[in-house]
CHARMM-style PDB file with segment names, atoms N, HN, CA, C and O in Angstrom:
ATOM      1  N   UNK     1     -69.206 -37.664-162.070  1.00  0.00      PROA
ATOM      2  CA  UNK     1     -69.899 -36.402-162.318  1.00  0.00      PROA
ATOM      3  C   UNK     1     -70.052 -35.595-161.026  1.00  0.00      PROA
ATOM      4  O   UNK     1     -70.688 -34.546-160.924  1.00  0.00      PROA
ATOM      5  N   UNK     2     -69.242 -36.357-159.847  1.00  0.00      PROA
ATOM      6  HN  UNK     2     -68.725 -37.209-159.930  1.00  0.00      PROA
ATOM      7  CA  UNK     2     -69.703 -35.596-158.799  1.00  0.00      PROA
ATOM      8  C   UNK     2     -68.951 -33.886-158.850  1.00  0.00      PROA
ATOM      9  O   UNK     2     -69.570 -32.848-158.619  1.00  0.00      PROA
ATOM     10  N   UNK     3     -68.009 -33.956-159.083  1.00  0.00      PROA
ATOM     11  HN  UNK     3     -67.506 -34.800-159.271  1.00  0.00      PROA
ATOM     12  CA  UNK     3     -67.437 -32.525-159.066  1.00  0.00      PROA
ATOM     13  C   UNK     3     -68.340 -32.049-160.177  1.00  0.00      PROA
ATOM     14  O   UNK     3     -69.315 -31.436-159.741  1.00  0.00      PROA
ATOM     15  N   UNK     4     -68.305 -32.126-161.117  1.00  0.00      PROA
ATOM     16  HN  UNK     4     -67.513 -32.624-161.471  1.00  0.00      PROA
ATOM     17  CA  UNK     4     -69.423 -31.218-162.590  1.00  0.00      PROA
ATOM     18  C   UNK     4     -70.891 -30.913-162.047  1.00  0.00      PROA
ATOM     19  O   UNK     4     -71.789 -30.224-162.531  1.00  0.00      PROA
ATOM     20  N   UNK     5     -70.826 -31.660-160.880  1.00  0.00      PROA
ATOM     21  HN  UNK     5     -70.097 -32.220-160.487  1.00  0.00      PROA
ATOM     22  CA  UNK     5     -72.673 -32.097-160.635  1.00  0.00      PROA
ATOM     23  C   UNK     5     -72.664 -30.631-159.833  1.00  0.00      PROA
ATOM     24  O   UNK     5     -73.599 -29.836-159.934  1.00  0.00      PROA
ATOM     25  N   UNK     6     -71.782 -30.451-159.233  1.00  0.00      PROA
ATOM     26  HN  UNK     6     -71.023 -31.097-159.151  1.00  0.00      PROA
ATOM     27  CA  UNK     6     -71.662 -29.289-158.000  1.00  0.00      PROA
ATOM     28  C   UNK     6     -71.072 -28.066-158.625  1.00  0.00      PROA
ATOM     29  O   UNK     6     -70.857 -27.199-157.778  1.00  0.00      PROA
ATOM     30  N   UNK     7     -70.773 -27.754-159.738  1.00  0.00      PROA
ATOM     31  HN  UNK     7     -70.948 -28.458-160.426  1.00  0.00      PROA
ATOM     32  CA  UNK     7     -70.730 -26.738-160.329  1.00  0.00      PROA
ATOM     33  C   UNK     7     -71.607 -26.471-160.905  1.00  0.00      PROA
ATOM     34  O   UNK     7     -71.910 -25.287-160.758  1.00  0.00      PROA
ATOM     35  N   UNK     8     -72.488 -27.241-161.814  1.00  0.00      PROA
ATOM     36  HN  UNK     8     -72.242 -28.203-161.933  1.00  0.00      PROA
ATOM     37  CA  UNK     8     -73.597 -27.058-162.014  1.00  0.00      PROA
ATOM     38  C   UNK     8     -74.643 -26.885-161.260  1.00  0.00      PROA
ATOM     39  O   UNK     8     -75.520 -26.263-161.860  1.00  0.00      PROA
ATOM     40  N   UNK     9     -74.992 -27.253-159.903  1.00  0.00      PROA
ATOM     41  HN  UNK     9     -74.279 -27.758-159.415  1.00  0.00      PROA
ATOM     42  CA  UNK     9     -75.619 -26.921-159.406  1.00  0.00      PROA
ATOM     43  C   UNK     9     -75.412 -25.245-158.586  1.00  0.00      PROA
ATOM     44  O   UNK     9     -76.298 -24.408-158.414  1.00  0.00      PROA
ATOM     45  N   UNK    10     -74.150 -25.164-158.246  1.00  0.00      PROA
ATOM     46  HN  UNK    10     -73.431 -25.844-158.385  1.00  0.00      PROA
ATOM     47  CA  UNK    10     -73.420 -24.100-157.913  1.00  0.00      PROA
ATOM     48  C   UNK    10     -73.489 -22.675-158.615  1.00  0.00      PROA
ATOM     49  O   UNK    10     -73.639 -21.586-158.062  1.00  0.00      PROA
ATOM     50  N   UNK    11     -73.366 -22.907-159.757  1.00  0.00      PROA
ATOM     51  HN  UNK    11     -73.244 -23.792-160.207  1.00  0.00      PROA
ATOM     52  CA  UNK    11     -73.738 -21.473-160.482  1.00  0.00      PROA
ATOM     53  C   UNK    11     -75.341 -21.609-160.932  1.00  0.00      PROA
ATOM     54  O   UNK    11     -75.512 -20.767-161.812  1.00  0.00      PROA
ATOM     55  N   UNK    12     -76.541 -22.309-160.688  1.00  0.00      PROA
ATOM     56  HN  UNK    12     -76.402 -22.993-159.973  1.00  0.00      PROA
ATOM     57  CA  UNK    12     -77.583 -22.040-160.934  1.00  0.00      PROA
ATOM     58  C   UNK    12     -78.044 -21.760-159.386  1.00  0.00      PROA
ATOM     59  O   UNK    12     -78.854 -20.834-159.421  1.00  0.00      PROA
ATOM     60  N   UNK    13     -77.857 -22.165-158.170  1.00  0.00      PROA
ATOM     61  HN  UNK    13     -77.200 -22.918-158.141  1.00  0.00      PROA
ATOM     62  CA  UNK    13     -77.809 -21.418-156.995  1.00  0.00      PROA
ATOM     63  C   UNK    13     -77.550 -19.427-157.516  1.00  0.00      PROA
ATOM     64  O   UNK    13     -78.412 -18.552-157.435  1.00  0.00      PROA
ATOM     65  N   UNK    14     -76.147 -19.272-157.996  1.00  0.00      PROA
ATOM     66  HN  UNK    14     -75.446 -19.983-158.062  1.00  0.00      PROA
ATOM     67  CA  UNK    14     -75.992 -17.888-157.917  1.00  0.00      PROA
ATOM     68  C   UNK    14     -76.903 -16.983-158.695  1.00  0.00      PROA
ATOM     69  O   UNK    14     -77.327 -15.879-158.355  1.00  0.00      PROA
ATOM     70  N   UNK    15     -77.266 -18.066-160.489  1.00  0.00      PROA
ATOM     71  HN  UNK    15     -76.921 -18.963-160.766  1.00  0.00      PROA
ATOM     72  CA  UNK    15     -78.046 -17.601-160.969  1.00  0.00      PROA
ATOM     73  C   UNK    15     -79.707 -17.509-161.074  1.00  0.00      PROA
ATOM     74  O   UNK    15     -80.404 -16.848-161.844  1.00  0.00      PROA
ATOM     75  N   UNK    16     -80.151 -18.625-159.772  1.00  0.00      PROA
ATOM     76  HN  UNK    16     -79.585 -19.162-159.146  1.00  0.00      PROA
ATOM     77  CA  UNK    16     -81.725 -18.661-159.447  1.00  0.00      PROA
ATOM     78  C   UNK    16     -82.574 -17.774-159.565  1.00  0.00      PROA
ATOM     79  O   UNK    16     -83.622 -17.859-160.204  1.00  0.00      PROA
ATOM     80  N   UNK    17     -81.898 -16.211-158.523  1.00  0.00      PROA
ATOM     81  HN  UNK    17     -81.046 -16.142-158.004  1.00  0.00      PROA
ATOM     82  CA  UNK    17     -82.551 -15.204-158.461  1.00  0.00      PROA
ATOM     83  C   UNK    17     -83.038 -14.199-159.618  1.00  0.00      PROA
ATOM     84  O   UNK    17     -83.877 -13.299-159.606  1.00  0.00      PROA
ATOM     85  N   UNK    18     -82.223 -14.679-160.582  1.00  0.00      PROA
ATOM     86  HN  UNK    18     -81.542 -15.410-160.592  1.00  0.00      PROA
ATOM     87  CA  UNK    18     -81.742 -14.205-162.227  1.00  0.00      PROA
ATOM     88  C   UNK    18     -82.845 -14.876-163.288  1.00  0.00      PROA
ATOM     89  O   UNK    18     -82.804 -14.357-164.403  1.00  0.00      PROA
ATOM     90  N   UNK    19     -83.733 -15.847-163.135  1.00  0.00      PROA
ATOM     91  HN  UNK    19     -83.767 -16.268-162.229  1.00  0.00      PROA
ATOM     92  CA  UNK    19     -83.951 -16.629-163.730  1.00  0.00      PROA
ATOM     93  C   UNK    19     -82.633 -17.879-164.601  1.00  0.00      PROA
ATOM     94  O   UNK    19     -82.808 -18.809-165.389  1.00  0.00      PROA
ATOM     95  N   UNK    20     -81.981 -17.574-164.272  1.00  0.00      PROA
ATOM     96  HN  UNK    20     -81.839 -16.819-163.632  1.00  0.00      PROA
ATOM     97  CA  UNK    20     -80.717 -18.277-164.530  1.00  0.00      PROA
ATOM     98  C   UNK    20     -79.699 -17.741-165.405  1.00  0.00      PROA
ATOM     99  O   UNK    20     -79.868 -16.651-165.951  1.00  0.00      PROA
ATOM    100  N   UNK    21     -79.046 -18.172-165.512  1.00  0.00      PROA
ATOM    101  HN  UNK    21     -78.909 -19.058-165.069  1.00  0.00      PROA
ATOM    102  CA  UNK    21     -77.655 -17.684-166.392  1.00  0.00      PROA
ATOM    103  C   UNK    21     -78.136 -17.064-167.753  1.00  0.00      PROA
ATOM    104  O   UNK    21     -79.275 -17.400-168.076  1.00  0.00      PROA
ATOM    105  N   UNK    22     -77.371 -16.092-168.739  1.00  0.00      PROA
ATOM    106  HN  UNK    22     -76.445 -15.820-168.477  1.00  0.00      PROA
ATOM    107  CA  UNK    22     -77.511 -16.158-170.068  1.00  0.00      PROA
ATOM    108  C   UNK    22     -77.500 -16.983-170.766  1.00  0.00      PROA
ATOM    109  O   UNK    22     -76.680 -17.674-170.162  1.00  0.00      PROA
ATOM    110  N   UNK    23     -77.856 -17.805-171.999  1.00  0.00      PROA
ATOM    111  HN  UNK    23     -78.522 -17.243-172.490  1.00  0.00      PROA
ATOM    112  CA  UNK    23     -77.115 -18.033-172.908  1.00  0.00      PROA
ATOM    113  C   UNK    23     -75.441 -18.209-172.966  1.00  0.00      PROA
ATOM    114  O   UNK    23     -74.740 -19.215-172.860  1.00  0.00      PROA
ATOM    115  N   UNK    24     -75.069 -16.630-173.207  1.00  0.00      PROA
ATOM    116  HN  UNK    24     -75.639 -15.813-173.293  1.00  0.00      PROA
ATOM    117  CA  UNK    24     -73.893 -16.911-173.264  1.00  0.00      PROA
ATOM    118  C   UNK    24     -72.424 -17.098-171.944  1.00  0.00      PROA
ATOM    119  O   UNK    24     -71.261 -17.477-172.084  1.00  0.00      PROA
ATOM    120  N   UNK    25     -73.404 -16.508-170.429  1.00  0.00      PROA
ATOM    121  HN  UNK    25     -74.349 -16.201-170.315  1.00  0.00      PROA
ATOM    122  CA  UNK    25     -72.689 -17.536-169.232  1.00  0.00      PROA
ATOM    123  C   UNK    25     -72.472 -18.441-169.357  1.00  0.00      PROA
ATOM    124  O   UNK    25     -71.406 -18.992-169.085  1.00  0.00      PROA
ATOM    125  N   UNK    26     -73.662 -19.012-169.931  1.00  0.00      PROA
ATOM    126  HN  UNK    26     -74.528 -18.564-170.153  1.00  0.00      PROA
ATOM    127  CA  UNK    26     -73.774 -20.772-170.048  1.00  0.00      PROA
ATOM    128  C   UNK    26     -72.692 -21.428-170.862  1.00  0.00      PROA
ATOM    129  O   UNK    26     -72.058 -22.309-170.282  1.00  0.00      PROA
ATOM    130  N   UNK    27     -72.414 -21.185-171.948  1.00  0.00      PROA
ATOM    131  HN  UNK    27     -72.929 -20.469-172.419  1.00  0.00      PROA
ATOM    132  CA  UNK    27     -71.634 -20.866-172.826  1.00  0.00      PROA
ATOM    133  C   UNK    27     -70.008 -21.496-172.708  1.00  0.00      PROA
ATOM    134  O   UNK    27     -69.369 -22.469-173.109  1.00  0.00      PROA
ATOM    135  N   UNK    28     -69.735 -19.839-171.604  1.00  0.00      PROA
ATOM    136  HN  UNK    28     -70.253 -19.049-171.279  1.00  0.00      PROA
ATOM    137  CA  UNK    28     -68.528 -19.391-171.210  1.00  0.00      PROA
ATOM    138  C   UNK    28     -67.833 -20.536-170.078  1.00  0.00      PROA
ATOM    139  O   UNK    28     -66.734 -21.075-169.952  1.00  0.00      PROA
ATOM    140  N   UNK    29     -69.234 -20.566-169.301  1.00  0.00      PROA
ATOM    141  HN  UNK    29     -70.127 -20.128-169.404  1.00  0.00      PROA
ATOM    142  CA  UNK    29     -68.589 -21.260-168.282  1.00  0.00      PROA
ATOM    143  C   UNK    29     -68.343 -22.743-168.551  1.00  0.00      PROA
ATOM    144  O   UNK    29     -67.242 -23.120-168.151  1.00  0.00      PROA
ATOM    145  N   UNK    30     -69.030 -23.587-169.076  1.00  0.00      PROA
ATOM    146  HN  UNK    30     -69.924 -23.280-169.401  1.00  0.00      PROA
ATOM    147  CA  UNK    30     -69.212 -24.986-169.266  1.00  0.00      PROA
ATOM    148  C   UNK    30     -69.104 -25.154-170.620  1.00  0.00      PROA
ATOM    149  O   UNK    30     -69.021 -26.334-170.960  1.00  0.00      PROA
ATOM    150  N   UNK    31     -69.077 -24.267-171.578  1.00  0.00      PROA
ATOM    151  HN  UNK    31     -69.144 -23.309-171.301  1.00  0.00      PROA
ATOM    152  CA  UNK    31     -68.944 -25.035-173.124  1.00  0.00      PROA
ATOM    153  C   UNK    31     -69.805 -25.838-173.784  1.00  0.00      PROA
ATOM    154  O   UNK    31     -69.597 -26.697-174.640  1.00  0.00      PROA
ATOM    155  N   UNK    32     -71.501 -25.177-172.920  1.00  0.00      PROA
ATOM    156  HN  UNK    32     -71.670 -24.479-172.224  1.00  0.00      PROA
ATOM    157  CA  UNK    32     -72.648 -25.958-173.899  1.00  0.00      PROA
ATOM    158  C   UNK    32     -73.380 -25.308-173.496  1.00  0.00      PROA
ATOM    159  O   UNK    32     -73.188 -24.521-172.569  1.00  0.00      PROA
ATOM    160  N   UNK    33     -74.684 -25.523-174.257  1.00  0.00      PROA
ATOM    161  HN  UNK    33     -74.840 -26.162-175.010  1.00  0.00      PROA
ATOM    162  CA  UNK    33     -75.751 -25.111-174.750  1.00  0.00      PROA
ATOM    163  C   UNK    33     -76.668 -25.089-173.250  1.00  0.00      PROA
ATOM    164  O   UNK    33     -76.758 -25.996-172.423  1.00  0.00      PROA
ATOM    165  N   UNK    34     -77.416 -23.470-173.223  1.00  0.00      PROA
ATOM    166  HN  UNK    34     -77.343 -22.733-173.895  1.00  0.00      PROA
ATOM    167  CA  UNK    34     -78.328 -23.673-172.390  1.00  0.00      PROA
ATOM    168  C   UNK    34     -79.235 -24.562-172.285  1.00  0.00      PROA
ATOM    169  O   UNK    34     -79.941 -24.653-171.281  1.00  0.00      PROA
ATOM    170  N   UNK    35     -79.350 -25.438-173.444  1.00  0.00      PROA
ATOM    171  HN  UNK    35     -78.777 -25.364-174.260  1.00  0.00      PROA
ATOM    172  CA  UNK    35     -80.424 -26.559-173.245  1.00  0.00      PROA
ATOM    173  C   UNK    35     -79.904 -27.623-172.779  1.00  0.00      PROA
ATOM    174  O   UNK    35     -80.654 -28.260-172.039  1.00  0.00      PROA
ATOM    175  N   UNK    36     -78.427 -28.230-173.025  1.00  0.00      PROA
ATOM    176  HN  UNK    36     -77.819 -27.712-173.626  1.00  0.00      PROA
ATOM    177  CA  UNK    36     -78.076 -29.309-172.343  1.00  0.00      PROA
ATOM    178  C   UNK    36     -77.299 -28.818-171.110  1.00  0.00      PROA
ATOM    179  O   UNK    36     -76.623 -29.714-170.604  1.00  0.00      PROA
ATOM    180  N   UNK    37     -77.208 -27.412-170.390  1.00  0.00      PROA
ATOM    181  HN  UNK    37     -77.758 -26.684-170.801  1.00  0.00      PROA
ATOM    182  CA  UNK    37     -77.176 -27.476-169.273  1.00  0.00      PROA
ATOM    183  C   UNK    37     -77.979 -27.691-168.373  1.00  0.00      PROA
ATOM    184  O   UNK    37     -77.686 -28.321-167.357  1.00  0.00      PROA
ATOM    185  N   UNK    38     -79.451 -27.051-168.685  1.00  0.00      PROA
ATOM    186  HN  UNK    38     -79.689 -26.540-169.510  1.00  0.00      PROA
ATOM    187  CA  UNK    38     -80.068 -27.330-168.119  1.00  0.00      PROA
ATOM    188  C   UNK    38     -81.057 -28.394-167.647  1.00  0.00      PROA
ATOM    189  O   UNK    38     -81.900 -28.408-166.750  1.00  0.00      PROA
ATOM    190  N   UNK    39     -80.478 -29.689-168.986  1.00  0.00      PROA
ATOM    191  HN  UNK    39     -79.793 -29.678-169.714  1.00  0.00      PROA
ATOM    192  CA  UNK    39     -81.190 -30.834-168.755  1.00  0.00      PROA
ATOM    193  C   UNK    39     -80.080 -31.311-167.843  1.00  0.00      PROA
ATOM    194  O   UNK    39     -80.524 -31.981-166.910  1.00  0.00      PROA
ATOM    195  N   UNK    40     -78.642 -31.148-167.840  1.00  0.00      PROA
ATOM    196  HN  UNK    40     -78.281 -30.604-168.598  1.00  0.00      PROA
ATOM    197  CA  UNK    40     -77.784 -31.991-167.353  1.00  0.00      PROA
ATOM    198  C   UNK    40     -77.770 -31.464-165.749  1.00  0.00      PROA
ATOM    199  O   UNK    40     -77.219 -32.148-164.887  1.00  0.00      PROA
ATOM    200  N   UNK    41     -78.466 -30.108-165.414  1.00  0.00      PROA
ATOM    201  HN  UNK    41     -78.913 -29.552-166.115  1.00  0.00      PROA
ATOM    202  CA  UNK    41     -78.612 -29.433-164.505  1.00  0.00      PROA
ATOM    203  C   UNK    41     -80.094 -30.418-163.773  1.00  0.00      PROA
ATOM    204  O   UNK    41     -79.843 -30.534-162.573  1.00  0.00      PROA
ATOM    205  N   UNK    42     -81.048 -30.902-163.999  1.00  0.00      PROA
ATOM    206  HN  UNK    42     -81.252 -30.808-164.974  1.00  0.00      PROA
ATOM    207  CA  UNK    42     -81.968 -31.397-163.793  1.00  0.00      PROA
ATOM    208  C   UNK    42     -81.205 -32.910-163.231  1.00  0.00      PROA
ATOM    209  O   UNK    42     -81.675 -33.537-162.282  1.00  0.00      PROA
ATOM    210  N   UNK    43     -80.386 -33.204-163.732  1.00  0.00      PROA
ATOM    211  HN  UNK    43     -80.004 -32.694-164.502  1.00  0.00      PROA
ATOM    212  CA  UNK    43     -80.316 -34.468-163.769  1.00  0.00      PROA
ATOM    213  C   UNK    43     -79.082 -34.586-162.686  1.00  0.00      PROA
ATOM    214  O   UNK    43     -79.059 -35.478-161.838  1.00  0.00      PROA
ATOM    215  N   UNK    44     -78.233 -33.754-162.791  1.00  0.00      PROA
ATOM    216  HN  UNK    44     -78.251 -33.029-163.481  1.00  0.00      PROA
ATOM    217  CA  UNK    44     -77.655 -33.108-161.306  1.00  0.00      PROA
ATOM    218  C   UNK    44     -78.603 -33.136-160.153  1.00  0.00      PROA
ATOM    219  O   UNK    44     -78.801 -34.238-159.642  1.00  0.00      PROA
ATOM    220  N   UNK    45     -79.066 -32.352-159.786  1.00  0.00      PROA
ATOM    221  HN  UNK    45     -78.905 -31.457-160.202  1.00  0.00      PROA
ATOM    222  CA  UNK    45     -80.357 -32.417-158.558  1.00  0.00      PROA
ATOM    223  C   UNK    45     -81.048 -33.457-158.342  1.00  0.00      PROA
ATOM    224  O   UNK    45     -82.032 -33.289-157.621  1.00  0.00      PROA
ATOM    225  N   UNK    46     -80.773 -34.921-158.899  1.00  0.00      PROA
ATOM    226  HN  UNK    46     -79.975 -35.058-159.485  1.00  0.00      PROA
ATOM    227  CA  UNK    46     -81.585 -35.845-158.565  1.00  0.00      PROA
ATOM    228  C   UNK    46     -80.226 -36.309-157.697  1.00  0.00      PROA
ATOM    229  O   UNK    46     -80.626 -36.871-156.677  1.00  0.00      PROA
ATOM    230  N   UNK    47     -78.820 -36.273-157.740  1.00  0.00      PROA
ATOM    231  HN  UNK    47     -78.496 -35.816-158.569  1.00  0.00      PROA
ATOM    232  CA  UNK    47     -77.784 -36.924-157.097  1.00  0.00      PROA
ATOM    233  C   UNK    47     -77.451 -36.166-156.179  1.00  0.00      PROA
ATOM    234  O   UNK    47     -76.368 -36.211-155.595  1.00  0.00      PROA
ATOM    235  N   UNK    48     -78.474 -35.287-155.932  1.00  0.00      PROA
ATOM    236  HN  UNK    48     -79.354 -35.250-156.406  1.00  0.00      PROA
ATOM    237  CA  UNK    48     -77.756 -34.235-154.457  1.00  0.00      PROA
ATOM    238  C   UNK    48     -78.766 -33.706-153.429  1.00  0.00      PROA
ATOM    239  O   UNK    48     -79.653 -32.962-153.847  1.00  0.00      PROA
ATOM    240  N   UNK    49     -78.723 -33.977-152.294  1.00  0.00      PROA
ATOM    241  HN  UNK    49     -78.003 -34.582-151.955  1.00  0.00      PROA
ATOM    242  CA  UNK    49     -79.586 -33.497-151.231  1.00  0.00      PROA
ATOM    243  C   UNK    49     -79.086 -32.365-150.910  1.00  0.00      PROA
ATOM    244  O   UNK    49     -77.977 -31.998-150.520  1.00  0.00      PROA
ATOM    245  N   UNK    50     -80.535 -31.622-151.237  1.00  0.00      PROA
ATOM    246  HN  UNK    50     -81.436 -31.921-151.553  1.00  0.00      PROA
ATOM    247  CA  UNK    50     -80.020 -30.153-151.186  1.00  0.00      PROA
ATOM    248  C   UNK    50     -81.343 -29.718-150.552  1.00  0.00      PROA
ATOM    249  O   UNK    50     -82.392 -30.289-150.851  1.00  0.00      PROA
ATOM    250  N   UNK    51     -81.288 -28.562-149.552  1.00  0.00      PROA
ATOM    251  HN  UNK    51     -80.436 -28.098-149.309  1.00  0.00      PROA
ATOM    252  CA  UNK    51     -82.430 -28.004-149.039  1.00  0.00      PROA
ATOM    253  C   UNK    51     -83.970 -27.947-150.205  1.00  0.00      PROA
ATOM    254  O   UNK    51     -84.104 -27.476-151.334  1.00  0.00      PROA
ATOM    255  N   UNK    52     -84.530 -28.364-149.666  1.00  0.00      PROA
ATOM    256  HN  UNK    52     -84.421 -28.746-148.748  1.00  0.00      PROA
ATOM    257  CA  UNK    52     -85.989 -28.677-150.645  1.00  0.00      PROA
ATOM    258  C   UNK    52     -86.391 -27.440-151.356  1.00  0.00      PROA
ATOM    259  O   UNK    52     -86.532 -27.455-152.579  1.00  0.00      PROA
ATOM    260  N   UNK    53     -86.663 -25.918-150.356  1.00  0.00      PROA
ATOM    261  HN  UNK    53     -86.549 -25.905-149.363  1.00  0.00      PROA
ATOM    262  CA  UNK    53     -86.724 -25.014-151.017  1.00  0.00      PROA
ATOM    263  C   UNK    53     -85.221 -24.406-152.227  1.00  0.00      PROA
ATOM    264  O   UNK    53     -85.260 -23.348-152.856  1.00  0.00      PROA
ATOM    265  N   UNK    54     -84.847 -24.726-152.238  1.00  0.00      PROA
ATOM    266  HN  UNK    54     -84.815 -25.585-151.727  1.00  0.00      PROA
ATOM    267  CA  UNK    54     -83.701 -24.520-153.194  1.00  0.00      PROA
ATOM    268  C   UNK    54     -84.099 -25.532-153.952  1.00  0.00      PROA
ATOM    269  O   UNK    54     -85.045 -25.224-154.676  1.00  0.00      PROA
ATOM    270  N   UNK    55     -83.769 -26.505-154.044  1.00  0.00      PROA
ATOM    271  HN  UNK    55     -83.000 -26.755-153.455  1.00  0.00      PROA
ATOM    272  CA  UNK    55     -83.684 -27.596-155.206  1.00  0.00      PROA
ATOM    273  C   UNK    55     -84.884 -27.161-155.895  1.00  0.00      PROA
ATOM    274  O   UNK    55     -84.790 -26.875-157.088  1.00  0.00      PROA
ATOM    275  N   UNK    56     -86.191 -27.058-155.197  1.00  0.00      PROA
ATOM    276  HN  UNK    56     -86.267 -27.290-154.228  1.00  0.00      PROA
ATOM    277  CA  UNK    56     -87.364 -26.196-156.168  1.00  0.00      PROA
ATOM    278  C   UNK    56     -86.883 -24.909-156.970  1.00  0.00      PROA
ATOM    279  O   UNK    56     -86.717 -24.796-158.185  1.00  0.00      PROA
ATOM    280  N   UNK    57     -86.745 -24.186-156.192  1.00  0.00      PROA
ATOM    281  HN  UNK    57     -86.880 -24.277-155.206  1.00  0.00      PROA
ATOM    282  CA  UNK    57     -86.261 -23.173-156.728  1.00  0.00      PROA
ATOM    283  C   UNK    57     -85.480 -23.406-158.690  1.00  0.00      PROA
ATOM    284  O   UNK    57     -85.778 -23.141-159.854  1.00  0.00      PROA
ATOM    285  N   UNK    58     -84.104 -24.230-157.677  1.00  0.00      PROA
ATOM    286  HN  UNK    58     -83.862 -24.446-156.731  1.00  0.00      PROA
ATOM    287  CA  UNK    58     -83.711 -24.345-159.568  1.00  0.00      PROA
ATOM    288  C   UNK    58     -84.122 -24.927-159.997  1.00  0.00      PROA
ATOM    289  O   UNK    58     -84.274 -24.526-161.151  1.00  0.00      PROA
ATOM    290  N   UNK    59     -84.893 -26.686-159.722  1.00  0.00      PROA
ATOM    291  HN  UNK    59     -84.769 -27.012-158.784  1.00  0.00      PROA
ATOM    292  CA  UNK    59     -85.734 -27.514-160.526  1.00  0.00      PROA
ATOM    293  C   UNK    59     -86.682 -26.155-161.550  1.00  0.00      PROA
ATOM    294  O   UNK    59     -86.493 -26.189-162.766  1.00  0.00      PROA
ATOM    295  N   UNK    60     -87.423 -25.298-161.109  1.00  0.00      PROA
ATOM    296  HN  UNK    60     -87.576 -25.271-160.121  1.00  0.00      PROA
ATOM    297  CA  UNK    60     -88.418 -24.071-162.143  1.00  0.00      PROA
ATOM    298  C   UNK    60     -88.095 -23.794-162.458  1.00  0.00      PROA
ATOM    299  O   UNK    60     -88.654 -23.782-163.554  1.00  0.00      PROA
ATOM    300  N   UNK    61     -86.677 -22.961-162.552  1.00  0.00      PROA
ATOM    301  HN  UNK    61     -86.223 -22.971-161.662  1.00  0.00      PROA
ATOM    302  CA  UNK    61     -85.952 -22.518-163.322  1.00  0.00      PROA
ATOM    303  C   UNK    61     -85.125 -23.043-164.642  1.00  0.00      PROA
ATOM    304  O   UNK    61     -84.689 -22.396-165.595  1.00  0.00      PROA
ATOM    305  N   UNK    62     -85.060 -24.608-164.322  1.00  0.00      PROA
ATOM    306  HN  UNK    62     -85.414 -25.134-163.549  1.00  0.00      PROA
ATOM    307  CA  UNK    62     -84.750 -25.312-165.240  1.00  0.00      PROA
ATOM    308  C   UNK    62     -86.020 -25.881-166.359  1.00  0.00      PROA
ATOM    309  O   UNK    62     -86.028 -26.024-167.582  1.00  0.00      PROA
ATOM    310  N   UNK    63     -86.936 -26.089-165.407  1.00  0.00      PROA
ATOM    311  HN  UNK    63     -86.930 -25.973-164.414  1.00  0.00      PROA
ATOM    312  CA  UNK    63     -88.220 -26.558-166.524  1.00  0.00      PROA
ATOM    313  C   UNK    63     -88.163 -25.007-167.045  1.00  0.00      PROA
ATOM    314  O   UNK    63     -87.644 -24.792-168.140  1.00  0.00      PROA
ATOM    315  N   UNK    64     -88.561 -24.189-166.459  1.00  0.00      PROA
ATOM    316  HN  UNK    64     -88.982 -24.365-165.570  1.00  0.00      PROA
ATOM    317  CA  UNK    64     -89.053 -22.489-167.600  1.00  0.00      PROA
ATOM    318  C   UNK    64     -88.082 -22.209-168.655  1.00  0.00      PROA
ATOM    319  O   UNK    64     -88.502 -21.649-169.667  1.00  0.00      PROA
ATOM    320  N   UNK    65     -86.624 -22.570-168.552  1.00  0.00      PROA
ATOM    321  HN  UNK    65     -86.283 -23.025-167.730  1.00  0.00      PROA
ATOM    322  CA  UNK    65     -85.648 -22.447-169.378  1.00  0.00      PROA
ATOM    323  C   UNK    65     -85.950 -23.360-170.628  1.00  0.00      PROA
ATOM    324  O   UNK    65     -86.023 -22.884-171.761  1.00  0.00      PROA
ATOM    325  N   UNK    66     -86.105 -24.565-170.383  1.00  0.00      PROA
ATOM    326  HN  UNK    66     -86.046 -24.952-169.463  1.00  0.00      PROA
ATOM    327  CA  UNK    66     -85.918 -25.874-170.914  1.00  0.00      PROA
ATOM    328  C   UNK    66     -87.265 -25.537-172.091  1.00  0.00      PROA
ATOM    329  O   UNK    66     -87.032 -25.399-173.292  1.00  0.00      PROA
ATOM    330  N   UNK    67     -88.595 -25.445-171.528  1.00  0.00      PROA
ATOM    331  HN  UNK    67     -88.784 -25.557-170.553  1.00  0.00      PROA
ATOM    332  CA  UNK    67     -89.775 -24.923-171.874  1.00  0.00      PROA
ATOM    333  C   UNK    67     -89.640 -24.074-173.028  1.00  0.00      PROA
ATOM    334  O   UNK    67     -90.306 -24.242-174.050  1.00  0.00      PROA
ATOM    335  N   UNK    68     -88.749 -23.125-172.871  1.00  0.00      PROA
ATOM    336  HN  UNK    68     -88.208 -22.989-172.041  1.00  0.00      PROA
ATOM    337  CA  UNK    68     -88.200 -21.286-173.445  1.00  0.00      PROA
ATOM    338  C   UNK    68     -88.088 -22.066-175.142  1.00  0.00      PROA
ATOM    339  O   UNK    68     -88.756 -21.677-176.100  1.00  0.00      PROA
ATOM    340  N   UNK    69     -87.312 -22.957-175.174  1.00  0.00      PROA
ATOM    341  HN  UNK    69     -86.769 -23.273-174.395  1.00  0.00      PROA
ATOM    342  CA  UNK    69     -86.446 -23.234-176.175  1.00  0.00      PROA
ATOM    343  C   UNK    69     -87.097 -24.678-176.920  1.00  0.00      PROA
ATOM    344  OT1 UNK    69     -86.523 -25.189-177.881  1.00  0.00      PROA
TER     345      UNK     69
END
């Protein structure tokens, strides 16, 4: 999962500032559901050392999404 782990983490980096991707980004890019991206996005960030303020960053963005639905 290491390459998937870094795309996923990769486009929620671009989309952080956004509250995250659409729906249908989500969609387009990966071929699932904003809800299992963003759990599989959660579960990404536990296998990657990533600057603390960032990893927060999308960790909220993933609970507020996750939350949404």
């Amino acid at each position: 999962m290491t390459d998937y782990a870094d795309e996923l983490i990769d486009f929620a980096r671009r989309w952080a500032p956004y509250g995250g991707g659409s729906d249908e980004d989500i969609l387009v890019q990966f071929g699932i559901s904003e809800h299992e991206y963003f759990r599989r996005l959660r579960e990404a960030l536990t296998m990657r050392k990533l600057d603390p303020t960032i990893a927060s960053t999308i960790e909220a963005v993933a609970v507020r999404r996750l939350r949404c639905k």
